[in-house]
Every structure is written in C-alpha cells, then in structure tokens.
N, C-alpha and C positions, 0 to 999 in steps of 0.2 A: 349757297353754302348751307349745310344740315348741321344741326346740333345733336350727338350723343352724349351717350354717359355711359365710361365703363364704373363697373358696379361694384363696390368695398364686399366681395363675395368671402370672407376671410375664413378660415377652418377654426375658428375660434366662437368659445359659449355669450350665450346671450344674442343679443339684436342682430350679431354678423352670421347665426346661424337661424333664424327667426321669420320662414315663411310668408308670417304675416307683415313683418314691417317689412322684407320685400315687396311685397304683392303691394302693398299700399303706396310704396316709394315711388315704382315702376309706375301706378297708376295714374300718382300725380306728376310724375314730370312727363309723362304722355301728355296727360292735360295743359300741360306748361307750353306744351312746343316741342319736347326733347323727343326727336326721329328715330332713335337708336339707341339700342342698350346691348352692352358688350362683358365680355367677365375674361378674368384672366386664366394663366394656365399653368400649375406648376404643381409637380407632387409633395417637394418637398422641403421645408425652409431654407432660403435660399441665401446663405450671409456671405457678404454682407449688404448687398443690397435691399433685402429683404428679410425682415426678424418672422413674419409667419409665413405660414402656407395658405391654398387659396380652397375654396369645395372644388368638384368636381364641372369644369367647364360644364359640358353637354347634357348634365343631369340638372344643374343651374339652369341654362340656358333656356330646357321644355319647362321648367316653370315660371320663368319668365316669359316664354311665349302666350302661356295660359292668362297671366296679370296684364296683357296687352293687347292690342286690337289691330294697329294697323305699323307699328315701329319695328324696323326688322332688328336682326338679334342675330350676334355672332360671339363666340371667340377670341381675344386679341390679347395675345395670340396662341394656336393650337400647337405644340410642338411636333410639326408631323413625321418626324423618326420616332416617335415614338409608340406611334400606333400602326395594327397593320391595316393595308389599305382596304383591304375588302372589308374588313369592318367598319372601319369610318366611311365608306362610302355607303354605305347601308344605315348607317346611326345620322350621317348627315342627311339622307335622302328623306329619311324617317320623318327626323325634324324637319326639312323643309317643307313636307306632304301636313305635316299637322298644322303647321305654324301658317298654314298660306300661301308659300312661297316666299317668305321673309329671310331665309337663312344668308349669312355672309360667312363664308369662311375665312379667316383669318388666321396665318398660318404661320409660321417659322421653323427655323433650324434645332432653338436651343441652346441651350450655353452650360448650364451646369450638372459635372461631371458627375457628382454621387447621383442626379437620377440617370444619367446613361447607366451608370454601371449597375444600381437596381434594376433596369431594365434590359440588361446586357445587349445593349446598344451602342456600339462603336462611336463615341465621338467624334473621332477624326476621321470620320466617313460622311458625318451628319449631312451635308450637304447635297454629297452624289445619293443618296438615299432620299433626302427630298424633293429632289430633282423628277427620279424615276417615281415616286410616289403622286408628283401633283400629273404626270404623265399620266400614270395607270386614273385615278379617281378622274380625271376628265372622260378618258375612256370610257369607264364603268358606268357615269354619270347618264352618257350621252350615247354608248353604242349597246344594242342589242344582245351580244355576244362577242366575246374578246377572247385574244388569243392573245401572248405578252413574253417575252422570253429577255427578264434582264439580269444585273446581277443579284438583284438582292429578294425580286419575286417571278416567279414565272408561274403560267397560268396556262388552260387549252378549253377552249369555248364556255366560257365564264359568266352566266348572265347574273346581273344587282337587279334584283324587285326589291322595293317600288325604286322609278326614278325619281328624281326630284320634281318638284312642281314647276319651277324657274326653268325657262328654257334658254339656250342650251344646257344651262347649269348653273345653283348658284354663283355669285361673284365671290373669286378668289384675291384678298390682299394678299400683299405678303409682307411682313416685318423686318426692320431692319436697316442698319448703315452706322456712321460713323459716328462715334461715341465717346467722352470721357474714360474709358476702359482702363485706362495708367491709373486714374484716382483710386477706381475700388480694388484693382489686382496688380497695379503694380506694373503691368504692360501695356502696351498698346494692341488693341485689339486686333485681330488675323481677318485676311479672307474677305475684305468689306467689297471689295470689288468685285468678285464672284459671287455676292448677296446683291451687290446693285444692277450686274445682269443678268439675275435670274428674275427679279425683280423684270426689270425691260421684256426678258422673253416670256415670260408665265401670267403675271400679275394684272387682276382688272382695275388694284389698286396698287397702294404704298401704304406704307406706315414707316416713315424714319423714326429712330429711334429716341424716345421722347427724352433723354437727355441730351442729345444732340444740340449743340449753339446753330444760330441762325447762319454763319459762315460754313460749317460742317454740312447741313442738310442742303445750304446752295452747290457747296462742291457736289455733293452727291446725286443732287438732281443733275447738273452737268451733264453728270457719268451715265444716270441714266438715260437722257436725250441722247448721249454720242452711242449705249450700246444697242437702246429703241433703234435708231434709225439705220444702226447696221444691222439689224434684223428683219428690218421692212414696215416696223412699228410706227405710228403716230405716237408721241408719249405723251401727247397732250389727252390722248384717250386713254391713259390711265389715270385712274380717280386717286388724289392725293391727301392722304388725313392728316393731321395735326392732332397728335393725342399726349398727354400727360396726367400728372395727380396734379392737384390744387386743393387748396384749403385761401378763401379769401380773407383780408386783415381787415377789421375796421380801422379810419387814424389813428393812433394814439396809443392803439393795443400792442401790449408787449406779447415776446414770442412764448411765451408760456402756455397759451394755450394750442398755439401751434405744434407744439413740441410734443404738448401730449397724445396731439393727431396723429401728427405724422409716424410717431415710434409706436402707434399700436402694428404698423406694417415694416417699415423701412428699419434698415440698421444702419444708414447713415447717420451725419451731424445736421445742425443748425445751417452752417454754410453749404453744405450742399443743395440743401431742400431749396433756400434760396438761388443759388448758382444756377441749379437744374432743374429742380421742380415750379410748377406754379404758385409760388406764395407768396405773398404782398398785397396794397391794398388794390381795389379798383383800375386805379390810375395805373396803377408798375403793372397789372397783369395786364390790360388793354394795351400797353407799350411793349410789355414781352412778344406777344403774341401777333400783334402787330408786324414785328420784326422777321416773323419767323412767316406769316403769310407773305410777305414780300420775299422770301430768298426762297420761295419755293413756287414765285410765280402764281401763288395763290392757292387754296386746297378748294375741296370739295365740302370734307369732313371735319368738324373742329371736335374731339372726342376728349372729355374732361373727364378724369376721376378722382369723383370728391373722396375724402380719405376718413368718411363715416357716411350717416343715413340722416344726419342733419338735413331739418326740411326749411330753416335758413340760408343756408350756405347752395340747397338746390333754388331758392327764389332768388338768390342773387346772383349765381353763375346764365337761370333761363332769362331772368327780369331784367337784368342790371348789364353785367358784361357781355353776353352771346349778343345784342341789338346794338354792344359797341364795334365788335369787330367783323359781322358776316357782311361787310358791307366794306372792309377794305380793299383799296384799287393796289395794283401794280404794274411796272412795266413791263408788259411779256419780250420773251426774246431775247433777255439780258445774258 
C-alpha cells in the first residue's frame, strides 16, 4: 500500500496560490514517505459541495513534478469531456516525457452543469464522450498513426509526438460510484452503474467516490468484479485507492478549528465533514478507514487531502496514521 496526498491547490491569495510553500510541502512529504501527489479539477466554484475553485490541474501538476524526484503525479480527477483529446494526449505525454514517466491520469465524467455549459459540453452525453475519449488517447498514446471515425471525434492518419515515456502508456484511474448525492442535490445520483463498468473495461485503477460509506464502495466493488469478469478482466488487477480530505483532531479539541479548515473549500456543514470527510482524532480516522480497506478488499492507494499546507497535520497523517493502516488484512473473495 502507497501513501499520496492530493494537494489544497485552491484559486485563492496567499499560501494556496504560493510556489514556494508548494515546492517546499511536496518536498517534504517526499522526504516523509508520501509516493504521490495529486490536484484536483474544477473551473468553477462548485456549491454546494465546494465554496472555491481549484488552479489549473496540468499547470499544477509540471510544477510539482519539478519540486520532486521520484513520486508520480497526477490529476484526481481530470474531467475528460472537457477537453479535446488530441490535446490532452499531447500535454499528458509532455508531462509524462519531463517528469520521468511519473504521470497517472486520473479521469472522470464530471457533474457540474454551469461548467458543461461554459464549455458547451453536453452533459447528458458526458459519459458516451468519455468512453470514446479514453479510446482515442490510448490510441494516440500508443500507435503510430491513427485513423478514428466516432461520434464526437473523427480523425485520418493522425500521429502525437512525443509519446509518453511509460510504456504502453501512463496508468489510467478512473473516478467514481455511489455517493450521498440525495444530501447535497436532493437526488440520488444517475448512471452509477455505467461508471462502474467503465470503470471494469477501461481503468488500470479506481477511485470510489470519497464520500461513499463503506457499504456503498462494497456494493460497487461487487459490480465491478461481476462486469471485470464479463469482459474477460481480472479486477483484482485493477489498482484500487481510497482518497478523501482529512484534517486530524487532537482529544479534547473542539471543532472550531476544524471548521475554519474545512469551509475555506467545502460548502458543507459540520455533520457532514464528519459523516463523510476524514475528521476526528487518530483513533476514529484509523477505524474509518479501516472499514473502508475491508469493503474494498483492500486498496493499493490510500490518498489523503489535507485541507491546508499545515506541516503538522502532514507529520501526523505520514508519522502517525498511514503506519496504522497500510498494513490492514482482509478477507478476499467476500
């Protein structure tokens, strides 16, 4: 099991826009242990789940490659209807040629509607769009010269310089599954199951949804073993992460300080951050987390985002918790 950290990359002044206290964060939780650093994806504040916006993934990303040495670096996650594919296949490749071969992409559908329609991007296509999308960039990645005729790109002997460094091509997650969705809109969430077998036929990874309960990501894993294996997949070869925000409690501390963390990002409450996010002390998050490597048959990846650039709260997630749980057992096959 690897330890990441997606990275408080926030579109906001001061330290969350500040070169240097990245460069210097990234360098020490290298030094710490920490495998991987990731940033998130979003153009535009996203309520209510989200009160800001985030910088620019891929622009993020090359400078975080430059503040590190050997921890790969991705995405999580990239909205990919958003972008066209020959460009991202060329900005991915890019990055992966400078960075070493560190790149992971990390990908999804997307969900919110004002940036489809800034982008005049059909939501209610999102999916059959990134279907054909993660199609064509494996291509491009990997063949010479392509020819592609779909609905939404078509192409005639198309070559991407440079390829990537990673052969066949970096590793692709993909995001997503069943979710609290009724809490923040009101609904329940559409389509989980056409996320969870794209997920089985595409994905070198997962990324369930990090509000998801520990009962929600076992169904889902289910679903992804029954459509793996009518595809001809092993799903046990797909890499599975566990990602969330977290901010740790010391005993005795009241949520005041918590409060102020978490609402510099999120437009939730108090009960939620608890219910779904990582917060508590020690003990509650090694038993969260805990729960959630068992109903998933274990991960690979355990990926934490702390909800500032505190170099506390990263000595206690590398020092303290990540040496209580990379070493959880479960029973496979359940």
């Amino acid at each position: 099991m690897k330890l990441g950290l997606r990275l408080p990359t926030y579109a906001m002044p001061g330290e969350f826009s500040s070169y240097e206290t990245l460069r210097n964060y990234v360098a020490e939780a290298e030094d710490l242990g920490v495998e991987g650093f990731f940033v998130i994806d979003h153009l535009l504040t996203s309520k209510p789940a989200y009160s800001t916006s985030w910088h620019d993934p891929l622009i993020a990303l090359s400078f975080i490659a430059a503040a590190t040495k050997k921890a790969v670096i991705g995405p999580m996650i990239l909205v990919l209807p958003f972008r066209n594919p020959y460009l991202l296949a060329k900005q991915t490749a890019s990055l992966d040629v400078y960075s070493g071969g560190r790149l992971i992409l990390g990908a999804g559908v997307g969900w919110n509607p004002d940036e489809f329609r800034l982008l005049n991007t059909p939501l209610e296509k999102r999916g059959v769009i990134m279907d054909e999308y993660l199609i064509l960039l494996k291509k491009l990645w990997t063949e010479d010269k392509i020819s592609f005729e779909g609905r939404f790109f078509n192409v005639k002997d198309l070559v991407l310089e440079p390829k990537p460094s990673q052969k066949p091509h970096p590793p692709i997650w993909i995001g997503g599954g069943s979710q609290p969705h009724e809490i923040l809109y009101g609904a329940a969430a559409k389509g989980i199951d056409r996320v969870l077998h794209r997920v089985a036929k595409f994905a070198d990874g997962w990324i369930p949804h990090s509000s998801s309960t520990p009962e929600m990501a076992r169904q889902d894993w289910e679903k992804v073993k029954k459509y793996a294996g009518e595809l001809g997949r092993d799903p046990y070869k797909i890499q599975k992460v566990y990602s969330n925000f977290i901010y740790i409690k010391s005993p005795g501390d009241n949520d005041a300080e918590a409060v102020k963390r978490f609402s510099l990002y999120s437009g939730m409450n108090l009960d939620y951050w608890k219910n779904f996010y990582l917060y508590g002390t020690l003990d509650e998050l090694t038993e969260k987390i805990r729960k959630r490597i068992q109903a998933l048959e274990g991960v690979d990846w355990i990926v934490l985002n702390p909800v500032t650039y505190e170099k506390e709260q990263l000595q206690k997630i590398a020092d303290e918790l990540f040496p209580r749980v990379e070493n959880v057992s479960w029973p496979k096959g359940g």
